[in-house]
Structures are given as structure tokens and as C-alpha cells.
C-alpha positions in Angstrom: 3.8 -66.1 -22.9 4.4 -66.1 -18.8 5.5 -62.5 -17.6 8.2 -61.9 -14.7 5.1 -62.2 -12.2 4.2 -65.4 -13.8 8.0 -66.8 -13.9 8.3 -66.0 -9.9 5.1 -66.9 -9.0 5.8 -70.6 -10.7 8.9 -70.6 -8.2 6.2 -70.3 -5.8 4.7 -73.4 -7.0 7.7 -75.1 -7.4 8.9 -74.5 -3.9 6.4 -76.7 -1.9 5.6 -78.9 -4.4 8.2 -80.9 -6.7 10.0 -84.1 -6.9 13.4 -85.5 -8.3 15.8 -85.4 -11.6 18.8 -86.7 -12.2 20.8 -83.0 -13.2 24.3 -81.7 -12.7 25.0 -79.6 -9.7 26.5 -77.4 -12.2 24.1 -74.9 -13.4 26.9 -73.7 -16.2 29.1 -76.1 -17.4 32.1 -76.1 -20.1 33.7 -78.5 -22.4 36.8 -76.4 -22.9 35.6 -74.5 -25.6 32.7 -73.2 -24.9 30.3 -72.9 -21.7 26.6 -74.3 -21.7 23.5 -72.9 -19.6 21.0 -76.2 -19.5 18.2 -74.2 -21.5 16.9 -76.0 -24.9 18.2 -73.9 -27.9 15.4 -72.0 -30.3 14.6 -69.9 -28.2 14.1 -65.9 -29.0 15.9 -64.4 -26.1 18.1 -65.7 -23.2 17.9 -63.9 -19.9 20.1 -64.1 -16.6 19.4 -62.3 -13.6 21.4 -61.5 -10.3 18.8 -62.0 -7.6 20.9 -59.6 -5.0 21.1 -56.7 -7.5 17.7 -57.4 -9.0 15.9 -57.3 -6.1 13.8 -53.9 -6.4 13.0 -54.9 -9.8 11.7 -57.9 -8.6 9.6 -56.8 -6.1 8.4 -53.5 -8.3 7.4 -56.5 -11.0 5.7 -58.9 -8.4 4.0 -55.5 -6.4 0.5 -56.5 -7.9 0.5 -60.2 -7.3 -0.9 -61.4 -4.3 1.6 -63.8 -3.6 4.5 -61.3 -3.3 5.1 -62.2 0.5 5.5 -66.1 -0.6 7.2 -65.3 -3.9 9.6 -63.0 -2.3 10.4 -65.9 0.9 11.3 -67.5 -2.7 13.3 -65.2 -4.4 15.3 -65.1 -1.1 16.6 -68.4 -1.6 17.2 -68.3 -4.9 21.1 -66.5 -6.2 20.3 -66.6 -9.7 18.0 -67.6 -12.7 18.4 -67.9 -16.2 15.2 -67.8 -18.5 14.5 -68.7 -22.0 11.2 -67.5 -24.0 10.4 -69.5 -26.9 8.4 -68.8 -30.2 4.7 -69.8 -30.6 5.7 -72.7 -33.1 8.0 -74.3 -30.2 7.2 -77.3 -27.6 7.4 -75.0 -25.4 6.9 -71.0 -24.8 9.5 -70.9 -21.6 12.1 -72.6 -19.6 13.7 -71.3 -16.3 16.4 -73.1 -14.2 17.1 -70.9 -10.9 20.2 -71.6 -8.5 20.0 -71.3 -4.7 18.8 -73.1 -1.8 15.3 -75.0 -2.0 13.0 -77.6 0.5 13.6 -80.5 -2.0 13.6 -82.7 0.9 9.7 -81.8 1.5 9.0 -80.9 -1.8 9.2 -84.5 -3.1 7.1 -86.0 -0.1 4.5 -83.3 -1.0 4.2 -84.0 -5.0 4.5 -87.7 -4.4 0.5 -87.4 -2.5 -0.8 -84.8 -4.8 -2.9 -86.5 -7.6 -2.9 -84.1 -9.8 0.7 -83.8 -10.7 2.2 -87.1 -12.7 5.9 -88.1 -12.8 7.3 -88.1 -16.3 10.6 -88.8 -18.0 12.6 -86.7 -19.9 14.0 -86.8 -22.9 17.3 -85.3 -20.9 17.5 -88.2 -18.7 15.6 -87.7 -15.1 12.4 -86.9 -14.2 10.6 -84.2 -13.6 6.7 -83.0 -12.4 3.8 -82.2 -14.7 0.6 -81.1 -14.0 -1.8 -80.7 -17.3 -4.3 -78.6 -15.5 -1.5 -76.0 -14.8 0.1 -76.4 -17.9 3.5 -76.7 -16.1 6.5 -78.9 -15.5 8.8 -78.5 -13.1 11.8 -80.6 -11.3 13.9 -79.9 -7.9 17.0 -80.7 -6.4 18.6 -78.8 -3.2 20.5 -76.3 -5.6 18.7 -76.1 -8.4 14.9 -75.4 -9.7 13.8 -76.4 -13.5 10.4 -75.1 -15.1 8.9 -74.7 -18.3 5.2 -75.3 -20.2 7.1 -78.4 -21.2 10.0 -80.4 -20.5 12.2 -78.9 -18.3 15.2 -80.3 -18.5 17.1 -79.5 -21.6 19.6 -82.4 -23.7 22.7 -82.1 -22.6 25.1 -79.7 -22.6 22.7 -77.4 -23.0 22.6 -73.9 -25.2 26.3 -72.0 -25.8 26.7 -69.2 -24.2 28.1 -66.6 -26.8 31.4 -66.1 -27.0 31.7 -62.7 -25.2 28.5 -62.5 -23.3 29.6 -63.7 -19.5 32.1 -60.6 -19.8 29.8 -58.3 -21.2 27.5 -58.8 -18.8 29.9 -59.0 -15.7 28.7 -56.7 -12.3 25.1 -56.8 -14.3 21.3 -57.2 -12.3 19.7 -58.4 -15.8 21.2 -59.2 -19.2 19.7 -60.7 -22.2 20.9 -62.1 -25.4 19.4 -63.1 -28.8 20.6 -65.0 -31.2 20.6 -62.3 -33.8 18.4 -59.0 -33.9 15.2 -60.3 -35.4 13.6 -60.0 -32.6 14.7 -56.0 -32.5 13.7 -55.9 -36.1 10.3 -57.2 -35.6 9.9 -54.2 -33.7 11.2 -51.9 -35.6 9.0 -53.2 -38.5 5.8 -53.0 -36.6 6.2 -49.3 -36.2 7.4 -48.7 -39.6 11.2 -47.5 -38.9 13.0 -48.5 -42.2 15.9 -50.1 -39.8 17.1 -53.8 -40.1 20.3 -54.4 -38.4 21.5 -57.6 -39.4 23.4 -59.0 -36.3 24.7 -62.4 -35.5 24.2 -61.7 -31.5 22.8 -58.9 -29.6 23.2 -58.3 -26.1 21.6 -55.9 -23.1 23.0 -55.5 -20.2 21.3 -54.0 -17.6 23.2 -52.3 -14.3 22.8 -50.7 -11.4 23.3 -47.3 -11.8 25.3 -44.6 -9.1 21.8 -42.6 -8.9 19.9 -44.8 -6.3 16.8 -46.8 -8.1 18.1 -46.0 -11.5 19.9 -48.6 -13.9 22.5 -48.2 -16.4 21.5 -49.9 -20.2 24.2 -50.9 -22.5 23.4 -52.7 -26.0 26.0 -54.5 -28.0 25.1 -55.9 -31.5 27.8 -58.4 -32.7 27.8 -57.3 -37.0 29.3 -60.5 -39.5 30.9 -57.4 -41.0 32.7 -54.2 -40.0 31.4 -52.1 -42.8 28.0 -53.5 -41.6 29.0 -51.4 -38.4 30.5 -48.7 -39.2 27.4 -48.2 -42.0 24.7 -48.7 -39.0 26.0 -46.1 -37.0 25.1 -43.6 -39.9 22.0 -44.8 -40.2 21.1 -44.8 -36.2 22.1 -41.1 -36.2 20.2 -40.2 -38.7 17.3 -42.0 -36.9 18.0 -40.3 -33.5 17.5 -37.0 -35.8 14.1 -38.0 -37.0 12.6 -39.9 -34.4 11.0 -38.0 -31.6 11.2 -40.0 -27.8 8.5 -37.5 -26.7 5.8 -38.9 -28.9 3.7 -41.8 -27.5 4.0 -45.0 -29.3 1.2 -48.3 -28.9 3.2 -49.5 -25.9 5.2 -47.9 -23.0 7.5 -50.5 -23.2 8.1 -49.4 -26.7 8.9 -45.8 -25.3 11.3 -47.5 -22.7 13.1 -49.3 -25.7 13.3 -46.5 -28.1 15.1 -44.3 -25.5 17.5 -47.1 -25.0 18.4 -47.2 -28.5 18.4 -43.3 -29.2 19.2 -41.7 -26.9 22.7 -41.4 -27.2 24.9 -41.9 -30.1 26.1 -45.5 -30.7 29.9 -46.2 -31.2 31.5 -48.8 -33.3 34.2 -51.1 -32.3 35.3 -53.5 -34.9 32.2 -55.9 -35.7 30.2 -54.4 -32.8 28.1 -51.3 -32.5 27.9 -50.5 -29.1 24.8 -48.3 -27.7 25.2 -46.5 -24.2 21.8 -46.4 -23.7 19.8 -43.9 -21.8 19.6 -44.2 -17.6 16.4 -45.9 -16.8 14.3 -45.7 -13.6 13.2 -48.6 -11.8 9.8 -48.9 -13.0 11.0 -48.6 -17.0 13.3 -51.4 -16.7 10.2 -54.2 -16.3 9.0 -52.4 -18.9 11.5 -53.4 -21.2 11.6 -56.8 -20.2 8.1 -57.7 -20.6 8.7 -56.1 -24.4 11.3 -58.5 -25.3 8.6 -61.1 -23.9 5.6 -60.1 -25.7 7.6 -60.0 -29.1 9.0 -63.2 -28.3 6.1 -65.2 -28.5 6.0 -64.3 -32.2 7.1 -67.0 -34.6 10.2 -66.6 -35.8 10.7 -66.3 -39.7 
């Protein structure tokens, strides 16, 4: 599984060194029902980040890489990304498309000399860049950037966005979604907490907070049922009673989680049970991304 560094250092890659594909200049696009992010659908969790708000985090992830001053001339001309990490059963364990302003021009002339990346077609239409002894695919136009372990370009339209999730996630630096909560539940499981919360979405929005280099963390689970809401919020108080956030758990990104959930007391809104989670610093919030990550990798059951 490819960590934030990893992600951002491929956009490295794929900034000097890239070719072609035949791909909309629309990086979300709608049949007028529903709008489509050109991902491949399967995947574990969905993320989209706003480069401009996300900035410290970005840098804070990429502080130990040494290509953070090339990454970050990078990250400056890119708006926004959107990332996908798939289960170990899949084609493929990630896929990013980024929007912003890239050296396609140069980019081709530079992949077209370089043996040891091949042109390939995809199964979308286009062509993309692979190189087996990176392990990594990638295409380029002007305005956008496509990567992934393997194909990058996704069938057309694309994966839904869920019904709810653009507003939710409005004014946001990083927001995630999952299909349903198994990928919560995994969690929970691993550490024994006798909570399965059996959602057909789940969202987390992540904000910039009013305290300078703090963020604020909302979580919304989409339930099939109210009752299934309203009886969850019993059982996360009684959990917020018994579970102590001072005690250590295997992985600080678990502590980082754990206070998201508990830390105050979630409120129920029709279907949805809506967490206000805990005000995280700067430093927690990669944290909890590279725990989504690391669980994602897990086959899903």
C-alpha cells in the first residue's frame, strides 16, 4: 500500500516523465443524476483533497522524504487530487487523478526516449505509461495527472459520488468516504471493541480549524435504518464510558481515530449518526490518514 509520501512523490515522477491519453477535461462529470470521479469502483476508501487548505499537512507528510523541494514545486501546480486505495485481492492497490497545471508538453518528449517505460492501452480508451520496474502507470494531459500500480484510467463514467458527500464535505482540506463501515469495523474488531455499525456510507471530513495548525473532524455514517441510528448512539455512549483515550493502543494512528470517534457524544439525525469529532493537531491528522491506508490494503470480506 503507497502512503501520502509515496502518492506525492509518484507526482514527482509523473511530472517530468509521461505521455498522452485520450481523457475528459472534466475531472468530475454528471449525467444528471448523479456525478462521477474517474476512479475504478471496489475500492476501500475514496479520498479528495484541497491542495490550498492541505498544504501544511502535505508538507508535515512529505518532511522526511528527500524529494520534498521537487514534490512540493509539484504540489504547487496541482488544485486538487482525488485517491482511491484498493484491497489486496484487486488489479490494483491505488489510483490517483490530480487537477492543475502540468509540463505535458515536455513530459511526452521525455517518456517517448526513456526505454524503460512502454506505452500501453487502456481498457478506458487512451493510453497511458507503464514502467514494470517501478511498478507504476501513469498518463498526462495539461490539466490532469492519472496514476495507479495498474491502469490508470478508470471505464467510463467513473465511480458515483454519494449522494450527499460534495456537500458534506464543502470548505473541507481532506474528506474520505467508504462504501460502508467495514473498513471501521475491521478496526474495531482487531482491538476487540464489540462495535459493528452497519452503514451503507461513511464519511470524514476533515477542516481547518479557527486555532491555527489545528483541524476540525466530523464523521457521518449513513444507517439503512433509523432505529439502526438512534440504537448506535446508545451503544457509542456507553463505549465513550468504558473506553479510556489515555491508554496506548498498537498504533498511534489508532489513538488519533479513537479520539475522533469518542471524544464527544454522537448525534443522530434521521438515518445518519453524526460524530463531531475531537480537534486534531497537524501532526495527528496524517496519522489518521495513513490508518485508513494501512487497513485498506486488507481484503475485503
Amino acid at each position: 500500500m503507497y502512503s501520502m509520501i509515496g502518492l506525492f512523490v509518484v507526482i514527482l515522477v509523473s511530472s517530468c516523465s509521461t505521455g498522452p491519453a485520450k481523457i475528459s477535461a472534466s475531472l468530475v462529470v454528471s449525467d444528471g443524476q448523479h456525478r462521477f470521479v474517474p476512479l475504478a469502483k471496489g475500492a476501500s476508501v475514496y479520498a479528495t483533497v484541497d491542495i490550498a487548505k492541505a498544504r501544511r499537512l502535505l508538507e508535515l507528510i512529505l518532511k522526511d522524504s528527500k524529494e520534498l523541494r521537487s514534490a512540493s514545486d509539484i504540489i504547487d501546480k496541482t488544485k486538487s487530487a482525488w485517491i482511491a486505495f484498493y484491497p489486496d485481492d484487486s488489479s490494483q492497490q491505488f489510483m490517483l487523478v490530480a487537477d492543475g497545471t502540468y509540463p505535458s508538453g515536455q513530459a511526452n518528449m521525455s517518456f517517448s526516449f526513456d526505454p524503460d517505460w512502454k506505452r500501453r492501452s487502456s481498457q478506458a480508451g487512451g493510453t497511458y505509461w507503464y514502467s514494470a520496474d517501478e511498478r507504476l502507470s501513469l498518463a498526462l494531459n495539461a490539466r490532469r495527472v492519472f496514476l495507479s500500480d495498474g491502469d490508470p484510467l478508470a471505464m467510463p463514467p467513473g465511480v458515483a459520488i454519494p449522494d450527499g458527500f460534495e456537500t458534506f464535505c464543502a470548505d473541507s482540506a481532506m474528506a474520505f468516504w467508504l462504501d460502508d463501515a467495514a473498513l471501521i469495523n475491521q478496526i474495531f474488531e482487531s482491538l476487540d471493541i464489540p462495535i459493528q455499525i452497519p452503514a451503507k456510507n461513511t464519511f470524514v471530513v476533515i477542516r481547518p480549524s479557527p486555532f491555527p495548525n489545528y483541524y476540525d473532524t466530523d464523521i457521518n455514517f449513513e444507517l439503512f435504518h433509523t432505529a439502526q441510528a438512534k440504537g448506535l448512539v446508545a451503544v457509542f455512549s456507553l463505549a465513550r464510558r468504558s473506553i479510556n483515550l489515555e491508554e496506548p493502543l498498537p498504533k498511534e494512528g489508532l489513538s488519533v481515530l479513537f479520539a475522533a470517534l469518542f471524544t464527544n457524544p454522537p448525534v443522530q439525525d434521521g438515518t445518519h449518526l453524526l460524530i463531531r469529532a475531537a480537534t486534531l493537531s497537524e501532526t495527528e491528522i496524517p496519522l489518521l490518514f495513513n490508518t485508513f491506508a494501512s487497513f485498506s490494503k486488507k481484503n475485503k470480506e
